[in-house]
N, C-alpha and C positions, 0 to 999 in steps of 0.2 A: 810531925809538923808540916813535912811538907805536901805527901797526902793532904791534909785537912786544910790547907791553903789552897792547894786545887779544885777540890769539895767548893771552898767559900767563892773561889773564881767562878767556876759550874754555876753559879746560881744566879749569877749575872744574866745566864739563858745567852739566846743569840746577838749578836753584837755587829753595827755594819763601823765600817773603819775605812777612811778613803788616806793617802799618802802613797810618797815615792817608793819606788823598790830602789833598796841599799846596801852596802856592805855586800857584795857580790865578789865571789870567788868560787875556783874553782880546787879544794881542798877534798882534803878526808873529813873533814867536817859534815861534808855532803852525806856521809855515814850515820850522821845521826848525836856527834860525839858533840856540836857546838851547834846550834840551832843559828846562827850568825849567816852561813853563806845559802850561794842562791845558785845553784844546780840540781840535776837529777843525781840522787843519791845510786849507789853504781848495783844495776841487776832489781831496781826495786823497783823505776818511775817516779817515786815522792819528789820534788822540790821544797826544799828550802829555803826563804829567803827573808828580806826585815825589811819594814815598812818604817819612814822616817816620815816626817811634819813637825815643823817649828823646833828643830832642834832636837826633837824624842825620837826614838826608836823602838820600833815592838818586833819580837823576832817572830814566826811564823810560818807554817810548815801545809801543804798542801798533800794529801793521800792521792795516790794512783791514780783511783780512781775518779776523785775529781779534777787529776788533770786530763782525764781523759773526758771528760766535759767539757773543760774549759776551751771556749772556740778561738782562744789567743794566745803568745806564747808571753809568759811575765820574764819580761826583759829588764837589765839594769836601766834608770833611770825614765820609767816609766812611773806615770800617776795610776794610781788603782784604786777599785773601790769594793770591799771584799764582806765579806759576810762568815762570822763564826764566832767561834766558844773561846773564851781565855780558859788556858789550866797551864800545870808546871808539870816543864817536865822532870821527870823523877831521880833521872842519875846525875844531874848540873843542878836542877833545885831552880831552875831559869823561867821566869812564864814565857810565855809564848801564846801563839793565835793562831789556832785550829781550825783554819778555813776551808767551809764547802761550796764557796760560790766566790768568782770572782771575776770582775768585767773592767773596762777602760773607765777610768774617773771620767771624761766626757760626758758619759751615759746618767751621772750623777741624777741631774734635772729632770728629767725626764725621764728616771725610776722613782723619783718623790713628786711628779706630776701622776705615776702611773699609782706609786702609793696613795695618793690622796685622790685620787678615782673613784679606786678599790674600796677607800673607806667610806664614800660617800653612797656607793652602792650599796655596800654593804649595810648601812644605818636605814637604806631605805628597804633593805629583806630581801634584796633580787637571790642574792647568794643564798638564803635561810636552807636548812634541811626540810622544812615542813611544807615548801615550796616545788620538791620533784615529786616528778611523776613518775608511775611505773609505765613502761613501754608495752605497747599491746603484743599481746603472746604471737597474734599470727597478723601484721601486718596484710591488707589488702592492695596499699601499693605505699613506696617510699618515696617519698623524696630528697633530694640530695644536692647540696650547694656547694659547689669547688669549681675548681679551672680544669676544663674539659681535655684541655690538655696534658694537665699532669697525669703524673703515676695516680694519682689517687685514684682518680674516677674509673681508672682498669682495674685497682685493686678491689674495689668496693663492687664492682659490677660482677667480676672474676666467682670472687667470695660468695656471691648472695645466691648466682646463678648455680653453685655448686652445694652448694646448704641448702636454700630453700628457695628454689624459684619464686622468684616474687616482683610485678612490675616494676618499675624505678623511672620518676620521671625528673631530669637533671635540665639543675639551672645552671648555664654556664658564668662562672663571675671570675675574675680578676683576684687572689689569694692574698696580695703584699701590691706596694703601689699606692702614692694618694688616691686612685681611681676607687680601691677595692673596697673598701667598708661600703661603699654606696652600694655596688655589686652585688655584694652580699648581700644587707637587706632588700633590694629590689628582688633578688633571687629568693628570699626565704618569703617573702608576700608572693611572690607568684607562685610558689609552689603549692601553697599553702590554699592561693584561689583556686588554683586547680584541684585540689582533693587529696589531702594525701594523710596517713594515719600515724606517722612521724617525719621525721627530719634530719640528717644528717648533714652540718656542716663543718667543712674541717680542708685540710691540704694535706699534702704529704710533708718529708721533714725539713727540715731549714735550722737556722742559728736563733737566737732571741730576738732578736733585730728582726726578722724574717713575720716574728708574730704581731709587730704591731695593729695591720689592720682588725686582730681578735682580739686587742682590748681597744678598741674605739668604742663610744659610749653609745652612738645608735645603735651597732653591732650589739651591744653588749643588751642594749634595753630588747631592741626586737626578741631578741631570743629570749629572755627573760616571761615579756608578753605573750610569746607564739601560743599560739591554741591546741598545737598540738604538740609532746614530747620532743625534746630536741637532740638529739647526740653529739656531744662537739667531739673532735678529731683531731688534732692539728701535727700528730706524727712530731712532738716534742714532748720524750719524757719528763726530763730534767724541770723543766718550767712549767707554770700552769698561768693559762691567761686568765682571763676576766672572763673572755668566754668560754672556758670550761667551767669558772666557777657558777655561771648561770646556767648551765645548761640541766637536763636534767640529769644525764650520765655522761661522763668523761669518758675514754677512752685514747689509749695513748697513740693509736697508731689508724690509719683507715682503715684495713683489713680486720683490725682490732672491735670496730665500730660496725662493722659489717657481718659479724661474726654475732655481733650481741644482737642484731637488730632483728635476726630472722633465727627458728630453732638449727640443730643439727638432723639436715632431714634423715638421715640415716639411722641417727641413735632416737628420735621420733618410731620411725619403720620401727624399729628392732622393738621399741618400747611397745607398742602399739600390739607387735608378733608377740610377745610376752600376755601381755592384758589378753588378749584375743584368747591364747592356748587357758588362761586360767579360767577367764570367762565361762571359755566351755567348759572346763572340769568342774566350775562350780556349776553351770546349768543342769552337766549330765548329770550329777549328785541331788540335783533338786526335784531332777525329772522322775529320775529312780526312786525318792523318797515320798512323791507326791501318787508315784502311780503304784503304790505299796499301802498306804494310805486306802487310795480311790477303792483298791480291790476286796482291804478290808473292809471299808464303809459297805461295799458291792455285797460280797456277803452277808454282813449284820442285816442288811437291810433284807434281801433275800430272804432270812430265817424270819424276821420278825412279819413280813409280809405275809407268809406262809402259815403261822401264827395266826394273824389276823383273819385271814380268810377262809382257816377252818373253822375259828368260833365264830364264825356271822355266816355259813354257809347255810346252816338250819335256817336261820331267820330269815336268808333271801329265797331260800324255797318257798317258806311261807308266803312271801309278800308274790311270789311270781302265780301261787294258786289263786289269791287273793285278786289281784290284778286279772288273772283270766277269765274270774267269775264277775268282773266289771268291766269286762273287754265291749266296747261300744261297738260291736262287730251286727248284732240281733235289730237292735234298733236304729242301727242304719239302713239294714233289707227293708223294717216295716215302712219307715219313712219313703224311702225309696218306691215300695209301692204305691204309697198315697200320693207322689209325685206324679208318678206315672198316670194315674186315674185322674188326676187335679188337671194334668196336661190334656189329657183327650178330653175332656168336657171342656176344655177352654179353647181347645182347637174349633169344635162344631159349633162354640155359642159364637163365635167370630165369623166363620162361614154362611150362619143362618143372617147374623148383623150386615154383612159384605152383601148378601143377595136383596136384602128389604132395602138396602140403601142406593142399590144398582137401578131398582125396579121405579125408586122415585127419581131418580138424578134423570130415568129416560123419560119420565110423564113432565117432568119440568123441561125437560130439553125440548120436548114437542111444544108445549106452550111457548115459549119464547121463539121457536121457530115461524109461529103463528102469527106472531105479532109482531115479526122483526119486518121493518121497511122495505126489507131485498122480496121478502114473500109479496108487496101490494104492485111492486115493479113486476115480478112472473105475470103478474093479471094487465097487464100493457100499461099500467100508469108511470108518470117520468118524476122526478126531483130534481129542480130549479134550485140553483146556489146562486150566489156571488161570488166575486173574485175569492174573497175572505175564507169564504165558506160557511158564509150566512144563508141560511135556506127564505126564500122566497115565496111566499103563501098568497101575496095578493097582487096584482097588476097594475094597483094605483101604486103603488109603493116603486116604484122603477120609474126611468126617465130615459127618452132618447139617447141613444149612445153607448148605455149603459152596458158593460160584456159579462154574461151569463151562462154558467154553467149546466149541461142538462144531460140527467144521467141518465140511462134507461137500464131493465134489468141487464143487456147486456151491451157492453162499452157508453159512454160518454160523447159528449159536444158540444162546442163553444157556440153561444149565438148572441147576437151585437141589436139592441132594441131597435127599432123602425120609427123613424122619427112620425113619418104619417101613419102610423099604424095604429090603430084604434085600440083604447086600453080597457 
C-alpha cells in the first residue's frame, strides 16, 4: 500500500510549493529516521526540513546534490519557493517533497512573469525544434557577443585559436545590468552587418539572478530572428534561459560553445592522414588493375592487327601495281613539253607585236612634233596671251593698257599695249 500510494503521488509529476521553513531542529532525525527536521544529515549533505502555510505542513527533503546548486542557505523561518515530486517515504509511510529547485519566495513574480514569457514565445514557435539550424562545418569568421572583460571572451578566444583557428570578430556588451539586453542586441545586429557565419552569445558563470538580461524578450526575439545560427552560452548548467531555448544550440559553458563552433583541428589532421593513406592504397590498386587491363587490351590488339594485315597484304600489293600503272608521272613530261613549245612561240609573237608597235608610236611621235606650237616658235614666230592665258590672234581685239604675254621659242615677256600705237 504504501509503495502504490507513492506510485499515485508520482503522477502528480512536478509540483512548485511556496511556504515557510518549520519545525527546525537539530536531531538524529537529520538521519533520515523523521523527515520533520531541517539540517544536514551527518557525512551525507541531504537537508531536511517542512514547509508550513495556513496552518499545514509538508515535510521535504533536499539531495546533496541539489544543495550543492542551491545558491542560498534554507534557513528557519524563511519563505521559499521550491519545485518537486510528492512520494512516501517507505520505512515511516510519511509523504514528503522531493525537491530539486529551490529559490527565496520573493522571486515568486517574476518566475510566473518569466513563466508566462516563456509560454507566450513558445505559442509563437521561437523555441520549436524545426526551427534550429545546423552550424556551418568550417566557419569563415565568428562572431561573438559578451563582455570583453570577462572570463568568457579568453575562454572562447583561447579554445577556437587552439582547435581551429578561425577569425572572431567581438562585440563588446554589458552581460547582467538594465543596460545589457540593449547591448546585446545592438551587438548581435552589428556583428551580423559585419559578416559573420555564426554567433556566439553567452557570459561566463553567475547565479539565476545573474541570467536575467538572457530572458528579456528583445534578447530573446533577436536571436530567435538572427540570420545566421546562434550558439547561446551563458556558463549556467542548472538553469536554462529563454535564450538558450531560442538559440540554435545550447551549450553549457563558453569554452563549451567554442569547442562546438570550430572542428578539433587535430583529430581533422589525423582524420584527413587516415583518408589520404587509404586513398592512395585504393588508387595504387586501381592503377595496378587498370594497367593489367591496358596491357591485355595492348596485346589483343597487337595479335588481331597482325591478323588483319597479313590478310589484305596481297590486296594492297595489288592496288600499289595498279596505281603504278596510273601513276600521272608520263603525262605530266608530255604536258610539260607542250608548255614549253606553247612558251617560246608566245615569247617571239610578243616581241614581233612590241617592235610593230615601237615603229608606229615613233611615226606618230614625229607628226605631233610637227604640228606642235613650240616647232612654228623654232621658225622665229612668237605667241601672244593675256593675263588669263587667253591667246591673242587679232590686234582689234586689245585696248590701251592692256598687259600681254609674249612668248618666244625661247623665254618669255611682258608687254603693256601703247595707247598711241596704231592697231
Amino acid at each position: 500500500m504504501v509503495r502504490l500510494a507513492g506510485r499515485t503521488l508520482d503522477g502528480f509529476g512536478l509540483l512548485w510549493l511556496e511556504g515557510e521553513v518549520v519545525q527546525i531542529s537539530r536531531t538524529a532525525t537529520a538521519r533520515g529516521s523523521s523527515p520533520g527536521a531541517a539540517t544536514s544529515s551527518v557525512g551525507t549533505g541531504h537537508v531536511y526540513f517542512a514547509l508550513g502555510d495556513r496552518g499545514c505542513v509538508l515535510s521535504a527533503v533536499m539531495w546533496a546534490t541539489t544543495v550543492a546548486r542551491t545558491k542560498f542557505i534554507v534557513e528557519p523561518g524563511k519563505r521559499v519557493r521550491v519545485r518537486g515530486r510528492l512520494g512516501v517515504y517507505d520505512r515511516d509511510g510519511k509523504m514528503q517533497l522531493y525537491v530539486d529547485f529551490a529559490e527565496p519566495a520573493g522571486l515568486g513574480e517574476e518566475a510566473r512573469a518569466l513563466e508566462a514569457l516563456k509560454q507566450k514565445l513558445a505559442a509563437e514557435g521561437m523555441f520549436a525544434a524545426a526551427k534550429k539550424r545546423a552550424l556551418p562545418r568550417f566557419p569563415r569568421r565568428i562572431g561573438v557577443v559578451t563582455s570583453a572583460q570577462g572570463a568568457a571572451i579568453h575562454d572562447i578566444i583561447r579554445t577556437i585559436h587552439r582547435r581551429f583557428p578561425t577569425p572572431i570578430l567581438i562585440a563588446d556588451a554589458m552581460v547582467q545590468g538594465p543596460h545589457a539586453p540593449a547591448q546585446l542586441v545592438a551587438g548581435m545586429a552589428m556583428v551580423v552587418r559585419a559578416g559573420v557565419d555564426v554567433l556566439i552569445i553567452g557570459r561566463g558563470g553567475g547565479s539565476a539572478s545573474d541570467l536575467t538580461a538572457f530572458n528579456h524578450e528583445r534578447v530573446v526575439r533577436t536571436i530567435s530572428r538572427c540570420p545566421v545560427p546562434v550558439i547561446c552560452a551563458v556558463g549556467h548548467e542548472t538553469d536554462l534561459s529563454l535564450a538558450d531555448l531560442a538559440a540554435d544550440v545550447r551549450c553549457s559553458t563558453p569554452t563549451a560553445a567554442a569547442e562546438h563552433v570550430v572542428p578539433d583541428g587535430t583529430a581533422l589532421r589525423d582524420m584527413l592522414v587516415k583518408e589520404r593513406r587509404r586513398l592512395d592504397r585504393e588508387i595504387h590498386h586501381v592503377v595496378v588493375t587498370v594497367r593489367q587491363d591496358l596491357d591485355r587490351a595492348t596485346d589483343a590488339l597487337h595479335a588481331r592487327g597482325e591478323r588483319v594485315v597479313g590478310l589484305h597484304r596481297g590486296k594492297l600489293q595489288l592496288l600499289e601495281r595498279r596505281l603504278a600503272t596510273l601513276h600521272p608521272r608520263a603525262r605530266l613530261a608530255t604536258h610539260r613539253r607542250e608548255l614549253d613549245a606553247l612558251t617560246a612561240r608566245t615569247d617571239v609573237a610578243i616581241h614581233r607585236r612590241l617592235a610593230a608597235h615601237r615603229s608606229e608610236l615613233g611615226r606618230l611621235g614625229a607628226q605631233m612634233a610637227a604640228l606642235s606650237p613650240l616647232a612654228i616658235l623654232d621658225r622665229g614666230f612668237a605667241m601672244v596671251t593675256r593675263a588669263d592665258g587667253e591667246i591673242v590672234r587679232d590686234a582689234a581685239h586689245t585696248k590701251p593698257g592692256d598687259r600681254l604675254r609674249v612668248r618666244f621659242a625661247r623665254g618669255e615677256l611682258t608687254a603693256v599695249v601703247d595707247p598711241g600705237g596704231d592697231k
